[in-house]
C-alpha positions, 0 to 999 in steps of 0.5 A: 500500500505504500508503494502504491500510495506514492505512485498514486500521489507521484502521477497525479503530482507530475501532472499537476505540474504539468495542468499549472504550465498549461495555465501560465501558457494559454492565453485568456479566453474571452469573454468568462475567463477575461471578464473575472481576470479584468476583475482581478486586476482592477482589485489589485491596481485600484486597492478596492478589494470589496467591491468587483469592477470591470468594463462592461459595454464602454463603462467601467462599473461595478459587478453585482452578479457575484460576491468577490472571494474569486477575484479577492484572492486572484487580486492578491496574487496579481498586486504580489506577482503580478497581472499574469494569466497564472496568477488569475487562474490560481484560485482555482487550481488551489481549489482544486487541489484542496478538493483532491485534499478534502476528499481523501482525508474523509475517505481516509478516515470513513474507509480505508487508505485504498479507498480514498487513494482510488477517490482521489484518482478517480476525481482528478481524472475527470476530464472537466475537472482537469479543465475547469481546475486551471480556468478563471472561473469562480466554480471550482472555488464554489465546488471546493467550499461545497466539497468542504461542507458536505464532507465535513457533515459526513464526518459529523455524522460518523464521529462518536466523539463529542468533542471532534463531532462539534468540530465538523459540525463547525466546519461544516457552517465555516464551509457554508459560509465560505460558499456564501462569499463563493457565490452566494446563496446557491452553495447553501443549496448545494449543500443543504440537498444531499443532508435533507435527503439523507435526513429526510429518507432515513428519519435521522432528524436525532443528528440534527440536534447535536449540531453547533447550532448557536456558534456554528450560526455566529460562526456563519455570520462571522465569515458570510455577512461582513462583506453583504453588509459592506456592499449594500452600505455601497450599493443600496441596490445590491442586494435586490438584484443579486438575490432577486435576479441573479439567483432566483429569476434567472432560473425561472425566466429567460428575461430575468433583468440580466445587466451583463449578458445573456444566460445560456439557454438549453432544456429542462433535464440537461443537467443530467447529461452534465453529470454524466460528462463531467464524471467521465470517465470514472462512470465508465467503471459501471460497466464493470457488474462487480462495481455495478453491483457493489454500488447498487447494494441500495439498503446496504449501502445506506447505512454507511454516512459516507455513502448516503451522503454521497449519493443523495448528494450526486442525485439530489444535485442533479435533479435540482438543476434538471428543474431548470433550462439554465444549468451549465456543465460547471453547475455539476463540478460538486458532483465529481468528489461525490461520484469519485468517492463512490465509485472508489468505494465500489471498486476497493469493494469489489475486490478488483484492486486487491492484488498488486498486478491489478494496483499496476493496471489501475495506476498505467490507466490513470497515467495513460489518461492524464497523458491524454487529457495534457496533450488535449489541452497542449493542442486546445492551448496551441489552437486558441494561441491562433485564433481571435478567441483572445486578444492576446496573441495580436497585442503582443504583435503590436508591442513588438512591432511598434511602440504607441506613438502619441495619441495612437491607442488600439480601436476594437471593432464592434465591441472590446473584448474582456482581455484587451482590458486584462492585457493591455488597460493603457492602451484600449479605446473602450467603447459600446457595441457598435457596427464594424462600419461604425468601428471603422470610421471612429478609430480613424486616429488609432489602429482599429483591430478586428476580426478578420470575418468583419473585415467586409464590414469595414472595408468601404469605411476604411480610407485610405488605411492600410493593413498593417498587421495580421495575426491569427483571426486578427486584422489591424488597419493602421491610423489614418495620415495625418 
């Protein structure tokens, strides 16, 4: 078990390594990833860490969609290291890497070694998860605080001890809380599923009453509501549009009052084929009929907190957000953990890792996938290092072509993408959404950069301009003579 305890934690360590150099090299992707880094960035050049602002259609303003803990700490590490796509994308692969943490400490301790070392494997090798956990998104935050909560409820409800089942029942509220900061008050849903249906199905309510009621409450308030009260004393208007809007209309209706774009649109039960997706390919181990069965064992299985918990948790999550067209595939990242910790067990349980040949195929399989699951994201990172789904690449031309001459800054036809605004702040005309004509004859002193599809657009408003650069998908028209 030791050797295969250090060849477990020796592969996933070699390709997290790796997962961190793809996440200094890409480039930022508009308009998500950019849109949360610009806020980062501001945070650490302005010093105001309490309230998100970014550029949004030619006006600098405030971002009331999400509480700030993500750009708070993306901040930090940008006034300290530096505006870097690393440090923005640092968040998450810290949070990452303390659900691995999480998941294999519980485990650990509510099963065996052998079970939390296959978990923890099972749940980096999701693909999502590799992806999501070196991206500038606040999810994998919010999945790391929900992993918390409910894995420290498990605890809490296995410990006999009184004194350490306080202790996770405190944890238990410090998580939520933390949540609540993540992203709001959807992490006390995500959290609250999984407990009420284990409580509700088993009749466990006598659990409810050893919990840290009175300090796990003070202790909520303590983390949670500081900064609530801050923005509201800030923005009177917060608190009706990011409670209102932002986590109860834009569920229920497509015209929800959205200030910062559109929400995605899909059908009601997707989120079941988003769970599917982001639990590959650890699902796959269901084909196995030892697994299946091992994990199917329903009133065996029941009894055992770990596993009830879990599995309300994958069930209960899902289901909610198939009530819903607006579920996304990052609104499923907290089921991972969960599936991983099941399908870990039923694979220790089933006897298919008991022998050291068997421990050889599990460990060639899981390096075998994270070779795979790098090269995808080598060449996705090559790819978009070509296209115009940055600015980055054609930004990085001109500062190498040209320095800003007085007067001469960079004109975005149509819209200024996010990462210009991360890239390069000093440089950019920002601007409403407006034709590529529009663009064309309103950047005449700057060097207008497009898109090469809306060149067509621009050509007859152009002049007597020239093309003066061409990089990727991108087109730059130098300033007209003056």
């Amino acid at each position: 078990m030791d050797k295969f305890r250090k060849a477990v934690f020796r592969i996933l360590g070699i390709f997290l390594i790796l997962r961190i150099l793809i996440a200094a090299a890409m480039p930022l992707a508009d308009p998500s990833e950019t849109r949360y880094a610009c806020m980062a960035r501001n945070m650490a050049d302005s010093g105001n860490y309490l309230v998100p602002h970014f550029v949004h259609d030619g006006v600098y303003q405030s971002f009331d969609g999400k509480p700030p803990l993500y750009f708070q700490i993306a901040g930090v590490f940008c006034k300290a290291l530096g505006n870097h796509e690393l440090w923005v994308r640092l968040p998450s692969l810290l949070a990452a890497v303390g659900i691995l943490l999480l998941l294999y400490r519980t485990a650990r301790k509510l099963s065996t070694e052998h079970v939390a070392l296959v978990s923890t494997a099972i749940c980096a090798g999701s693909g999502v998860f590799w992806v999501f956990a070196g991206l500038s998104l606040t999810d994998m935050v919010l999945a790391f605080t929900i992993a918390g909560a409910i894995f420290a409820y498990m605890l809490f409800l296995a410990e006999k001890e009184q004194r350490i089942r306080k202790f996770h029942s405190l944890e238990f509220f410090f998580f939520l809380a933390l949540g609540m900061v993540a992203k709001g008050p959807v992490a006390l849903v995500y959290a609250g599923i999984p407990v009420a249906i284990y409580t509700i199905w088993g009749g466990r309510w006598r659990d409810l009453k050893d919990h840290a009621w009175i300090t796990g409450t003070i202790l909520f308030l303590a983390v949670a509501s500081p900064w609530y009260i801050l923005m509201t004393r800030e923005n009177p208007d917060f608190l009706k549009y990011f409670f209102v809007h932002e986590n109860f209309l834009r569920f229920v209706t497509p015209s929800y009052g959205d200030r910062y774009g559109t929400g995605r649109e899909t059908f009601r039960g997707m989120a079941l084929i988003w769970f599917l997706a982001v639990n590959l390919p650890g699902l796959l181990l269901l084909g196995i009929p030892a697994v299946f069965r091992k994990l199917t064992a329903w009133r065996k299985n029941a009894q055992n907190p770990m596993w009830g918990i879990a599995a309300a948790g994958c069930l209960g999550i899902t289901l909610f957000w198939c009530l819903t067209a607006r579920a996304t595939i990052y609104y499923l990242l907290p089921s991972i953990p969960l599936a991983a910790l099941l399908l870990g067990d039923a694979l220790v349980g089933a006897n298919l890792l008991a022998t050291r040949e068997q421990r050889i195929v599990f460990l060639k399989g899981i390096f075998v996938w994270h070779t795979m699951l790098f090269l995808g994201l080598l060449a996705a990172t090559l790819q978009l290092m070509r296209t115009d789904k940055s600015s980055r690449n054609v930004l990085e031309a001109m500062g190498e072509r040209i320095g800003i001459p007085a007067g001469r800054c960079y004109y975005f036809a149509k819209a200024t993408p996010y990462s210009a605004n991360f890239y390069a702040p000093e440089r950019i005309v920002n601007h409403a959404w407006e034709p590529p004509e529009f663009s064309a004859v309103r950047s005449k002193s700057h060097y207008l950069i497009l898109r090469a599809k809306d060149e067509a657009k621009a050509a007859g408003h152009l002049g007597e301009r020239k093309l003066f650069l061409r990089r990727g998908e991108w087109a730059v028209y130098a300033p007209e003579k003056r």
